[in-house]
C-alpha positions in Angstrom: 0.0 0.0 0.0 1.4 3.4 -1.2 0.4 6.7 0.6 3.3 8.8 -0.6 1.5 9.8 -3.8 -0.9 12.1 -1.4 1.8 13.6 0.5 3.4 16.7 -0.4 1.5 16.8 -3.6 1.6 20.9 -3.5 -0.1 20.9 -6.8 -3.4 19.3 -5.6 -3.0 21.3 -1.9 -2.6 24.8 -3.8 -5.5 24.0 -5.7 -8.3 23.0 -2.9 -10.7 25.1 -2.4 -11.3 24.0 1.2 -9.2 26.2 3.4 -10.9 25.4 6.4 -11.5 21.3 5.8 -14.8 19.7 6.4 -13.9 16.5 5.9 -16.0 13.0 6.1 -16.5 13.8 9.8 -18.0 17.0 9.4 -16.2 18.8 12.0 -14.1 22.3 11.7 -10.4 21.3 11.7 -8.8 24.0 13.9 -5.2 24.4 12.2 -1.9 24.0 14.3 1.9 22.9 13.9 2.1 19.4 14.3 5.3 18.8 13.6 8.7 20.6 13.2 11.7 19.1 11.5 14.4 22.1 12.0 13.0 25.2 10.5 9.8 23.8 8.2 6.3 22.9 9.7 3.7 20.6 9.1 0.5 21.5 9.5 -2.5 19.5 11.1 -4.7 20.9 8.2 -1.7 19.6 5.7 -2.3 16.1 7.3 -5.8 15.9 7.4 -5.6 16.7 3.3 -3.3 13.9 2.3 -6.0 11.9 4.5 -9.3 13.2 2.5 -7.3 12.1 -0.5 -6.0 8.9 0.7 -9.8 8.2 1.9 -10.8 9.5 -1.5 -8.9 7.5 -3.8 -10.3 3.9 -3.2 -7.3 2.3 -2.0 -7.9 2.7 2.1 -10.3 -0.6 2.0 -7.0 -2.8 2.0 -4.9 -0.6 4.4 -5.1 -1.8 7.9 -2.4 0.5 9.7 -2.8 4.0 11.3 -3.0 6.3 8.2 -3.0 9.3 9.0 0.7 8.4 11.1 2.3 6.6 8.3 1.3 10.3 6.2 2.8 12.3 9.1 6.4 9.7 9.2 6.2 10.3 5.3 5.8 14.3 5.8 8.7 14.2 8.2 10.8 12.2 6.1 9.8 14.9 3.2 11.0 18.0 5.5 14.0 16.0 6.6 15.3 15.6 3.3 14.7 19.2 2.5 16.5 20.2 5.4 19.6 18.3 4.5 18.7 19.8 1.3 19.7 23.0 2.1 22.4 21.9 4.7 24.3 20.0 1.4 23.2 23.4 -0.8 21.6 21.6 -3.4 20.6 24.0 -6.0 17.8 22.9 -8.4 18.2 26.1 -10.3 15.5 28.6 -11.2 14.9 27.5 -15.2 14.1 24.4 -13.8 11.4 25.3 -11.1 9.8 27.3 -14.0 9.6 24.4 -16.2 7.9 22.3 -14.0 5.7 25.0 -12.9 4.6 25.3 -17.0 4.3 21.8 -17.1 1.6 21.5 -14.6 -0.1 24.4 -15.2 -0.6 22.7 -18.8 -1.5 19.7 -17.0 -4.4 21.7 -14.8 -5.7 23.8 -17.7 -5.8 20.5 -19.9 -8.4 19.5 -17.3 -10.0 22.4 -16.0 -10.7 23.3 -20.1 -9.0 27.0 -20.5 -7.6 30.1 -18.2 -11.1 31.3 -18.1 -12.3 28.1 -16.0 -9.1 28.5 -13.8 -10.0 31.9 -12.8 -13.9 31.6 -12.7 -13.2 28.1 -10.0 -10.5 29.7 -8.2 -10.8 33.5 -8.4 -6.9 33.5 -9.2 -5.5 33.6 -12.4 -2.7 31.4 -14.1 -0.2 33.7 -12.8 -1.0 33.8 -9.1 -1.3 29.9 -9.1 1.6 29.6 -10.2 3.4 32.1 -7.8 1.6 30.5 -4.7 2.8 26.5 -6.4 6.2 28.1 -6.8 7.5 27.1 -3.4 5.7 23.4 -3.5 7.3 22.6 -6.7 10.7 24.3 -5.6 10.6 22.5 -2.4 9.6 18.8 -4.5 12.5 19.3 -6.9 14.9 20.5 -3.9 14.2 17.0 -2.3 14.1 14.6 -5.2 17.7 16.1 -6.0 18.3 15.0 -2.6 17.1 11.9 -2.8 19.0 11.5 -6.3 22.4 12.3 -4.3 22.0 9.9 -1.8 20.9 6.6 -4.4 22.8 7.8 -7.3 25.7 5.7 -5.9 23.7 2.3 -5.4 24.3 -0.1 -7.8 23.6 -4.2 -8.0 25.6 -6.4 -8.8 24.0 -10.3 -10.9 24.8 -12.0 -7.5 22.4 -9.8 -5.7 19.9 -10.0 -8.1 19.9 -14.1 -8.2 20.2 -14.1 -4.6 17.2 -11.7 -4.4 15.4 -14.6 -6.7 16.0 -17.3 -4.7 14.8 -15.7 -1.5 11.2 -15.7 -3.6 9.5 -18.5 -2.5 9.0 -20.9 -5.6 4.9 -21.0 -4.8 5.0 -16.9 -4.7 6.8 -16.1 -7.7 4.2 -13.5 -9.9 2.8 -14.8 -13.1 3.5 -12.8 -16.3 1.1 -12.7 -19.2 2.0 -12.4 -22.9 4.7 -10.0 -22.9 5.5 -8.2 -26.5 8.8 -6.3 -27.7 8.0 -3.5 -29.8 9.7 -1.0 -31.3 8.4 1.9 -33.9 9.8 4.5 -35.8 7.4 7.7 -36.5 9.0 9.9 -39.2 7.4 13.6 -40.0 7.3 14.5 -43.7 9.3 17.6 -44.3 7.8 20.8 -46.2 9.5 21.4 -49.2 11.5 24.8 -49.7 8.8 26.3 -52.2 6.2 25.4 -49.3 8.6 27.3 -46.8 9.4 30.1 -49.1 5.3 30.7 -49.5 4.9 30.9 -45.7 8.3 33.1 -45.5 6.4 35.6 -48.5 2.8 35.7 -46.8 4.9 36.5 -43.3 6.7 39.6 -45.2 3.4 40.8 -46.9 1.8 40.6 -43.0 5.2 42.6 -41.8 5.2 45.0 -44.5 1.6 45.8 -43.0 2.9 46.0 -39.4 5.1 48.2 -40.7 2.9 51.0 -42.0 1.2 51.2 -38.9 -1.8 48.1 -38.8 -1.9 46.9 -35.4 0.5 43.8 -34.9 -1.8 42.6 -31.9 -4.8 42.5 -34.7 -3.1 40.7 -37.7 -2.0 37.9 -35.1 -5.7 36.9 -34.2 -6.4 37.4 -38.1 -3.4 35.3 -39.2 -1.3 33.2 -36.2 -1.8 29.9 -36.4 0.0 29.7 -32.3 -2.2 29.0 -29.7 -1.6 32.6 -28.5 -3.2 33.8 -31.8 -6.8 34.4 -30.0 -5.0 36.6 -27.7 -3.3 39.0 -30.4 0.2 36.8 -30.2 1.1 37.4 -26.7 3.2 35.5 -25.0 4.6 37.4 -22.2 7.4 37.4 -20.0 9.8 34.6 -20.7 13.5 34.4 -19.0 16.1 33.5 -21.2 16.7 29.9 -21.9 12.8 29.2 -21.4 11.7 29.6 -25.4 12.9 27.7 -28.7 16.3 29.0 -29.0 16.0 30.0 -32.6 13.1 32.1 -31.2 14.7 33.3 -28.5 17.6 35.1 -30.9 15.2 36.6 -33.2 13.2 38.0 -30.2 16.4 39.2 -28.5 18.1 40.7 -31.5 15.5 43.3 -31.7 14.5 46.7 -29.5 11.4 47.2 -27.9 8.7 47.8 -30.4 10.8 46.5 -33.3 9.7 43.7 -35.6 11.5 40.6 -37.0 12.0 39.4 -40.8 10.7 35.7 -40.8 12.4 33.1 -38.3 12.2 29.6 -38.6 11.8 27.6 -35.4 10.9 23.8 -34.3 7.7 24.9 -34.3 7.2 26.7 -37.7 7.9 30.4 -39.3 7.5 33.4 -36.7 7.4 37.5 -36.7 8.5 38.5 -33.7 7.7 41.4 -31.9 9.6 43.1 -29.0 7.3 44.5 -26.2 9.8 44.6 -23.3 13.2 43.6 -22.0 13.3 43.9 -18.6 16.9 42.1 -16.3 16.8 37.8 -17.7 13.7 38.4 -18.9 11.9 39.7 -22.2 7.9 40.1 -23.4 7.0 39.3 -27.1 4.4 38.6 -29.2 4.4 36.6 -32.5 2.7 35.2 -35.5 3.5 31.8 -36.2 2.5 30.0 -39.4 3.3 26.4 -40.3 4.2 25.5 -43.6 2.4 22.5 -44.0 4.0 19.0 -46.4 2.3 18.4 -49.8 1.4 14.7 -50.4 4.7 14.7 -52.2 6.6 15.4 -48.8 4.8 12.9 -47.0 5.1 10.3 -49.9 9.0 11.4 -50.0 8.8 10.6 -46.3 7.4 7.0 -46.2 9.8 6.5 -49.4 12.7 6.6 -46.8 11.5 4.8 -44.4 11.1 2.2 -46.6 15.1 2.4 -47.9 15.9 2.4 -44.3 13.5 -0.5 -43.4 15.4 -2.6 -46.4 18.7 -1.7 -44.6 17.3 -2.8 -41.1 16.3 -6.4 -42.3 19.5 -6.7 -43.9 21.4 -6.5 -41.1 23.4 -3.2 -42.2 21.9 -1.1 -39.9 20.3 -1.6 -36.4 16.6 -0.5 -35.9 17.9 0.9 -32.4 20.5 3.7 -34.2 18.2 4.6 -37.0 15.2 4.4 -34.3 17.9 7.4 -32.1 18.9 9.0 -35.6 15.6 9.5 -37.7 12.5 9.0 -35.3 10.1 11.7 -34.5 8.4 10.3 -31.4 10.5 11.6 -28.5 8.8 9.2 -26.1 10.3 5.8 -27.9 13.5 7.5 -29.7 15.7 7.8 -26.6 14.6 3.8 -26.2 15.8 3.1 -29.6 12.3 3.4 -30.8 11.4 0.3 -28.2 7.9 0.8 -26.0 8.9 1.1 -22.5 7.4 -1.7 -19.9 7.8 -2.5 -16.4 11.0 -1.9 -14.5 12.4 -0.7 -17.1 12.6 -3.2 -19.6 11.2 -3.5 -23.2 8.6 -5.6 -22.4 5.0 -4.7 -22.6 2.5 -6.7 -21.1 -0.6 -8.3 -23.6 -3.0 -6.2 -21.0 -1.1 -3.3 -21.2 -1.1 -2.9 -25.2 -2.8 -0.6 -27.4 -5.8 -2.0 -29.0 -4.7 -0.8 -32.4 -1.2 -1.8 -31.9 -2.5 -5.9 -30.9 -4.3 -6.0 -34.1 -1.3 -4.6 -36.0 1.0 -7.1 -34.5 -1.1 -10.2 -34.5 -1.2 -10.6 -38.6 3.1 -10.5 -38.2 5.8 -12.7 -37.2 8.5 -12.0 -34.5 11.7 -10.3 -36.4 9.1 -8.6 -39.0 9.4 -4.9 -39.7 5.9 -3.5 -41.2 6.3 -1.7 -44.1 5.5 2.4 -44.0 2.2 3.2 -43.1 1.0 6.6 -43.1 -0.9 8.1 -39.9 -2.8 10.9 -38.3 -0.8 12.4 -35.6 -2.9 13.4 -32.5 -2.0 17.2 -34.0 -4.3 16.8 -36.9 -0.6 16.1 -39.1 0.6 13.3 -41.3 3.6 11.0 -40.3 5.1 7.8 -41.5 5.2 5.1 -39.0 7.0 1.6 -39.0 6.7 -1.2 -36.3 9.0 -3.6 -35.1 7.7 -6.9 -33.6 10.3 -8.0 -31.9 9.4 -10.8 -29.8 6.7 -12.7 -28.0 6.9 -13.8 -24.4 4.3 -16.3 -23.5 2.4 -16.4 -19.9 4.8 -17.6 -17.5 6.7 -17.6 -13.7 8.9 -15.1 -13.2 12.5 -16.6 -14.1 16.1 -15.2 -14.7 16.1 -15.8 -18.2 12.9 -14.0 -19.0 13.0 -11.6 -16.5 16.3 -10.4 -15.5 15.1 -6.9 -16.2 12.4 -6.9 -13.5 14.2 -8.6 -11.0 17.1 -6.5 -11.8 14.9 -3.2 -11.1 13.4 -5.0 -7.8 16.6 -5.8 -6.5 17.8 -2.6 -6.9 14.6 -0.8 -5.8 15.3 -3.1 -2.3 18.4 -1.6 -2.4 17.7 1.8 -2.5 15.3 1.7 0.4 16.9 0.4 2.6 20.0 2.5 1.8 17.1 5.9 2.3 16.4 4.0 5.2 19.8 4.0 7.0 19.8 7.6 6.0 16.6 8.9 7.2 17.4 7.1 10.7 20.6 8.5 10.4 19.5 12.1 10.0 16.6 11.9 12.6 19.5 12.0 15.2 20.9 15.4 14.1 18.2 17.0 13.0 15.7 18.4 15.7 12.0 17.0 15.0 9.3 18.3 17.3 6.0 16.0 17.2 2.6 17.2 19.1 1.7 14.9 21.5 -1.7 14.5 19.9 0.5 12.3 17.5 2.3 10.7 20.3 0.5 7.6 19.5 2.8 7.2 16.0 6.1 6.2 17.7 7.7 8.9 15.6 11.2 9.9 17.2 14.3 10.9 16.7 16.2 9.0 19.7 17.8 11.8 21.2 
């Protein structure tokens, strides 16, 4: 049973409405320090929300222990590595914290539907949630660094991982199910230079009209084809190393007010226009346009996956390196285009498999390589795709053959808690930790 996932989750906390909880007992939590570890609190109210969520999320019918002290130990823990933290000065860096900031406020307004909703709900807008989640996330990256310098070290070694096997008794070893190796390669056609040049000559015609005094905020909700567009191309202040880099130069290169010739990004042909540079950080606005493949490109496209497909099954070429050197699909390229299973491994379970996927795999053999097939992309775009079906694992006990990976990733997940173990026991003797007696009942201590 895992309560850790609704601790220190300063994402969901930030973003409750309830500041005074009426929980499933319908009683007023009065809100007090219930524990100090060195300088950071923890807070009944703090407590009593990991709880409601832990209550919430259907998995308390199996737990049989004290909840809401295992939450507080895990809270503790939490501040205790964020102490040492700063004792060790890890420095988790400032680009960082505002990348994971944008990342879940994507994640929020993906669910909540648009800024609007976010500020209707919670009378704040994206700006001020994300000033008030700025310390959460801060302090989350501050002690998974922590965490990272303490395990980084811990290796094992294939005599740890048999004898980890063999202490399995034979009756309790899991049962896999079909298990499939899959790797795929998704290739994005290319627009042609006279495609790129028509985007580049429709951008100048647009600047040329910017330039004799139409309003630039206008002609981006008239022609931007950026998510911004709506809002007249703003995207406020960014700090420098946030943006496309390519972006980023043509935005700096210019003085406030001034507006770019054409610049090509990863993202597709901009104008750029200066607001404000203000210390690290600068305020633009842009039109973007994509020039979008003709059939040609995207024919052009499956063409070479084909050539290299040839290649592959002739054993001049690895699917892995042209996977790393060609693929567009970030999530499967640094995997050498392979699906990412369990523990690590390349192995996806039958259960686990994309419907689609099944059916495409069940009319080949293992070692076959599909030839091209073009798809739709979840962006409304074409892409050439080929799959790999590797191997087939059939239902079975878990063995070392087989399964090396998983036992492999056990082993060393063993490993590593009992090496954060030793260290949070460690710590608790030189750190002070201050526990309300209300929680007396937990056994929490620090021995001194």
């Amino acid at each position: 049973m895992r309560i850790t996932k609704f601790i220190n989750n300063g994402l969901a906390v930030m973003l409750l409405t309830v500041l005074s909880l009426n929980l499933s007992f319908g009683q007023e939590v009065v809100d007090k320090i219930v524990a100090k570890v060195d300088n950071h609190i923890i807070l009944k109210s703090e407590v009593e929300q990991a709880y409601a969520g832990f209550l919430s999320s259907g998995e308390a019918a199996n737990f049989t222990g004290d909840a809401r002290c295992l939450i507080l130990e895990q809270m503790i823990e939490t501040k205790l590595l964020l102490a040492m933290s700063e004792l060790d000065s890890v420095d988790v860096g400032v680009g960082r914290v505002d990348y994971e900031l944008q990342m879940r406020m994507q994640n929020i307004i993906q669910q909540v539907g648009s800024e609007r909703e976010i500020q209707r709900a919670y009378g704040k807008s994206v700006d001020q949630l994300m000033e008030e989640l700025r310390p959460s996330i801060e302090e989350q990256l501050r002690v998974s660094a922590q965490e990272e310098n303490i395990l980084s070290a811990v290796t094992v070694t294939p005599a740890e991982i048999r004898r980890f096997f063999n202490n399995i008794p034979k009756d309790s070893l899991p049962l896999f199910n079909t298990e499939f190796e899959i790797g795929i390669i998704i290739k994005k056609p290319e627009p042609n230079e006279t495609e790129v040049q028509k985007v580049k000559d429709q951008l100048m015609k647009i600047r040329e009209r910017a330039m004799k005094g139409e309003n630039f905020e206008i002609l981006a909700i008239e022609n931007s084809q950026g998510p911004s567009g709506p809002n007249g191309g703003n995207l406020g202040f960014a700090k420098r190393g946030q943006m496309d880099p390519a972006f980023e130069a043509g935005a700096l290169a210019l003085k406030p007010g001034e507006i770019s010739m054409p610049v090509v990004s990863s993202f597709g042909i901009h104008l750029i226009q200066l607001v404000e540079k203000r210390g690290n950080e600068y305020n633009s606005r842009h039109i973007l346009i994509t020039p979008k493949p003709t059939k040609q490109d995207i024919q052009n496209t499956s063409n070479l996956l084909d050539s290299l497909r040839t290649l592959i099954l002739s054993d001049s070429i690895t699917f892995a390196s042209v996977a790393k050197q060609y693929s567009d699909d970030e999530g499967t390229k640094v995997n050498g285009g392979f699906l990412s299973g369990q523990f690590g491994s390349n192995k996806i379970p039958s259960d686990n498999l994309d419907p689609t996927m099944f059916f495409i795999i069940d009319e080949m053999k293992e070692g076959d390589i599909s030839k091209p097939e073009i798809i739709d992309m979840p962006d409304g775009t074409k892409a050439a795709q080929i799959i790999y079906f590797k191997s087939k694992t059939k239902p079975h006990r878990a063995n070392m053959t087989d399964d090396y990976e998983k036992l492999r990733a056990a082993t060393l997940q063993m490993k590593k808690a009992q090496k954060r173990s030793e260290y949070i026991k460690e710590k608790m003797k030189e750190v002070y930790v201050m526990v309300d007696p209300e929680f007396n009942r937990c056994g929490i201590t620090n021995d001194k």
